[in-house]
C-alpha positions in Angstrom: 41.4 57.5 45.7 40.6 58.7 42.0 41.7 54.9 40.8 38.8 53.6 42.8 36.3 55.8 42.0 37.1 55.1 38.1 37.3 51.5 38.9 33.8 51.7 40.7 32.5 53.8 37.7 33.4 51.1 35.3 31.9 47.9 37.7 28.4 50.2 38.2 28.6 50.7 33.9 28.9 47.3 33.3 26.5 46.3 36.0 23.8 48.4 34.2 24.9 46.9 30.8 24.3 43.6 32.0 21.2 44.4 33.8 19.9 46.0 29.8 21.3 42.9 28.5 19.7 40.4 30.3 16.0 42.9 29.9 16.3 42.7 25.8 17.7 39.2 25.8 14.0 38.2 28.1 11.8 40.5 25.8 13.5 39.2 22.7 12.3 35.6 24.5 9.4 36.8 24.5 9.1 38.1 21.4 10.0 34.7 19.5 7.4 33.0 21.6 4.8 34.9 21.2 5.6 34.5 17.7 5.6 31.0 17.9 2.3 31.1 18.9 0.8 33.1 16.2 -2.0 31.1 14.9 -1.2 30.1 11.0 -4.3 28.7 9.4 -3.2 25.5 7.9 -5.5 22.1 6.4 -5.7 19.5 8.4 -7.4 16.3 8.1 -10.7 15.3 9.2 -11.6 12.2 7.5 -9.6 9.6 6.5 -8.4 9.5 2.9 -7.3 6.5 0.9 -3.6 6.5 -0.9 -4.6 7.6 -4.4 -7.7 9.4 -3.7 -7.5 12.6 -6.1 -6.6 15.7 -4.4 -10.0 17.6 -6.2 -12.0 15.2 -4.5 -10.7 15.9 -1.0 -11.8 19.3 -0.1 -14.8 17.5 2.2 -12.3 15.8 4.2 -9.8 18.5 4.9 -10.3 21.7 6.5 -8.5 24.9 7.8 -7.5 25.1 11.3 -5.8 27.7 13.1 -2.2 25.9 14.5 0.3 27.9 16.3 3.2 29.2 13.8 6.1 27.0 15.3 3.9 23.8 15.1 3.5 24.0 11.1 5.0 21.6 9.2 7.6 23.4 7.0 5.4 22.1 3.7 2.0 22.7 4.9 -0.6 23.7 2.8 -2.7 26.6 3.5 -5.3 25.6 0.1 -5.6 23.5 -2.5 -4.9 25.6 -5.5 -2.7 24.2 -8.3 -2.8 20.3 -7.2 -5.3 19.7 -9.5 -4.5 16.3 -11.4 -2.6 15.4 -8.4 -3.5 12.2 -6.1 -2.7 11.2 -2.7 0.6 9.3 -2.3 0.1 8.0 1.4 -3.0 7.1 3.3 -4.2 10.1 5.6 -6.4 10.2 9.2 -7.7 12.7 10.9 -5.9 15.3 12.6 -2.8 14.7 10.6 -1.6 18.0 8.4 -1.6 18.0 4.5 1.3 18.5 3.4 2.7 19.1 -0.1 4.9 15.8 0.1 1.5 14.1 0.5 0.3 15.2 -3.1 2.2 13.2 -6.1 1.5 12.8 -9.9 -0.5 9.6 -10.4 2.2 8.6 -12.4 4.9 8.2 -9.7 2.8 6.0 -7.6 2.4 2.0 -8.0 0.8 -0.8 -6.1 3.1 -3.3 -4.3 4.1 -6.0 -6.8 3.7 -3.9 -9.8 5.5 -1.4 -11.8 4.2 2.2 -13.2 2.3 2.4 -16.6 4.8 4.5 -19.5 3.1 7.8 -20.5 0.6 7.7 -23.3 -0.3 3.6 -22.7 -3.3 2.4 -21.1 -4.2 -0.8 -18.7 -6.3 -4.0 -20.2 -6.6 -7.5 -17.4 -7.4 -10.8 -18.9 -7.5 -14.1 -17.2 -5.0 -16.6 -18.6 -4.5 -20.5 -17.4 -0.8 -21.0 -16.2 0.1 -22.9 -19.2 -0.6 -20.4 -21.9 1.3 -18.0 -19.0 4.9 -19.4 -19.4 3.5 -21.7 -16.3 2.4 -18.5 -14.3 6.2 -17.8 -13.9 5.4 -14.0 -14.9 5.8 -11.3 -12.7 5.7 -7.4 -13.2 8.2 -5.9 -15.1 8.5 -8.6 -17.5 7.8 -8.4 -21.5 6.0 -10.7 -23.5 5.2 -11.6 -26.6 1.0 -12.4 -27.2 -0.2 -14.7 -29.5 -3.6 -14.8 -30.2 -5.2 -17.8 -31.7 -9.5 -18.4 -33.3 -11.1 -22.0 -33.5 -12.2 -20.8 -37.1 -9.6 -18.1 -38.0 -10.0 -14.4 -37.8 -11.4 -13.1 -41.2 -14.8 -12.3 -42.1 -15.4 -15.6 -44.0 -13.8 -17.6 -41.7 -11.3 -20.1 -42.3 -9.1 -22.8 -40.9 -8.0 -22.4 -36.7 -5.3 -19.8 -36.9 -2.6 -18.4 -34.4 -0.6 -15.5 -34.9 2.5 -13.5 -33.0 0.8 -10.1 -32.9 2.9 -7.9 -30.6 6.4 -7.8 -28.8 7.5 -6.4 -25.7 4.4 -5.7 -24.1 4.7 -4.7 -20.5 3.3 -6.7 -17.4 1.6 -4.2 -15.3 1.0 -6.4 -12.3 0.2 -10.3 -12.0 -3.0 -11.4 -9.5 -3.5 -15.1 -8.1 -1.4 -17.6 -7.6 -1.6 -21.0 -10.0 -1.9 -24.0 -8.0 0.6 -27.0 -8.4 0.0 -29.5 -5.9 3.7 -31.2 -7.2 6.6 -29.1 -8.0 8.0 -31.0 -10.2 4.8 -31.2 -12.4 3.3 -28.2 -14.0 1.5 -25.6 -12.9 -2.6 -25.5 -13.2 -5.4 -22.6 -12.2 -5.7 -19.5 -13.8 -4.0 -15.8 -13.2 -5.1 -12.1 -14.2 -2.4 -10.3 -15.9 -2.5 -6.5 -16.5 -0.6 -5.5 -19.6 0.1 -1.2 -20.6 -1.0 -1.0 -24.3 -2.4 1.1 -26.5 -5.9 1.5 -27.8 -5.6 -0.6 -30.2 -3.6 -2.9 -28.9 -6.2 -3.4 -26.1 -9.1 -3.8 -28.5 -7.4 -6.9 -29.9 -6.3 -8.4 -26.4 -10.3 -8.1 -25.4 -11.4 -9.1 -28.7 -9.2 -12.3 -28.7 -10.3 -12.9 -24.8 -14.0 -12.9 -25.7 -13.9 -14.9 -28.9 -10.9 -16.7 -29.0 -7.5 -17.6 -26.9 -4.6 -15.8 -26.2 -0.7 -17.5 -25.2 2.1 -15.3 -23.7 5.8 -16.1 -24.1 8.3 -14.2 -21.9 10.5 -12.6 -24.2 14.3 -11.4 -23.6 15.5 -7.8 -24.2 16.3 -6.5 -27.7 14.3 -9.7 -29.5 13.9 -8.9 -33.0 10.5 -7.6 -33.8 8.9 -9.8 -36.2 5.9 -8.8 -37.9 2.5 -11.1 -37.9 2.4 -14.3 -39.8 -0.9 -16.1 -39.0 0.1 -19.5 -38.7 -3.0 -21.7 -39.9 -2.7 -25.6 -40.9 -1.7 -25.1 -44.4 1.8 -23.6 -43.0 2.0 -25.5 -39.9 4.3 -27.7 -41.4 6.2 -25.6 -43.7 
């Protein structure tokens, strides 16, 4: 008789357990979904914004919205302190969250078909015929070697026509348009714009010889010996 009793006991304890078991395990439940919909102010998108656009310029088209908690992104933003100097890396539309992945250095980004511009260079185009291009056969990435040649020479009091190897390795940036060749096996004609990363004065020259005179690229190999300048005019163009 006392066995059962004890036995009941022990079913009615672990009835009640279960029962205050099953209670905290709902209100816990509860808790974390109530939780998950806390509002968290977050900004979100509300006009489209272009891949590059700097992120101090896009305070118009973002603005904070109340989301719940467990539908944040892990790397939203809630402002847009401290990505000053920063641009955006991937095209954005409305509604869509800003994230911190979606705020790069300019530096890392680069258009398709061209490669990023080294720290402390800047970016000069020029439009160049295929043939003075290595028959348009440049693409980004590549170095070259620019010559730059003047009908009259480049001094103050003129002179014969002179050409002259003025720099080495000087990287392609990107190449625009295509040169036509209507026959494969004959050369290429039309023209293409080539961006090159220089420096300041190295794009002074570039522009200088574009305006007033004509410039010829070779495609030069790695580790070419860098040759200084010797202006080539008639009286050494046989020597």
């Amino acid at each position: 008789m006392k066995s059962r009793l004890v036995a009941g006991a022990a079913a009615l304890v672990a009835a009640i357990l279960g029962v205050v078991l099953v209670i905290a395990y709902a209100n816990g439940a509860d808790a974390r979904a109530q939780a998950g919909m806390k509002p968290t102010d977050v900004l979100v998108v509300t006009k489209p914004i272009p891949q590059g656009a700097p992120a101090a310029g896009i305070a118009d088209s973002v603005q904070l919205k109340p989301l719940p908690a467990s539908a944040v992104a892990p790397t939203a933003l809630h402002s847009l302190d401290g990505m000053s100097g920063k641009v955006v890396s991937v095209a954005m539309q409305p509604g869509e969250q800003l994230l911190s992945d979606h705020l790069a250095d300019p530096s890392t980004l680069t258009a398709p078909g061209s490669v990023a511009v080294p720290a402390g260079l800047q970016q000069v185009a020029f439009s160049i015929s295929a043939d003075r291009a290595v028959g348009g056969k440049l693409q980004a990435g590549d170095t070259v070697g620019v010559f730059l040649s003047f009908d009259h020479g480049a001094v103050p009091a003129g002179g014969p026509e002179s050409t002259a190897l003025v720099y080495h390795s000087v990287l392609v940036i990107s190449v625009q348009g295509e040169p036509q060749s209507p026959d494969s096996s004959k050369p290429a004609t039309g023209s293409i714009t080539l961006t090159v990363a220089v420096n300041d004065a190295q794009a002074t020259k570039i522009v200088f010889a574009a305006q007033w005179g004509t410039i010829w690229l070779s495609k030069e190999q790695p580790n070419l010996p860098q040759t200084p300048p010797n202006p080539i005019d008639r009286s050494k163009v046989y020597q």
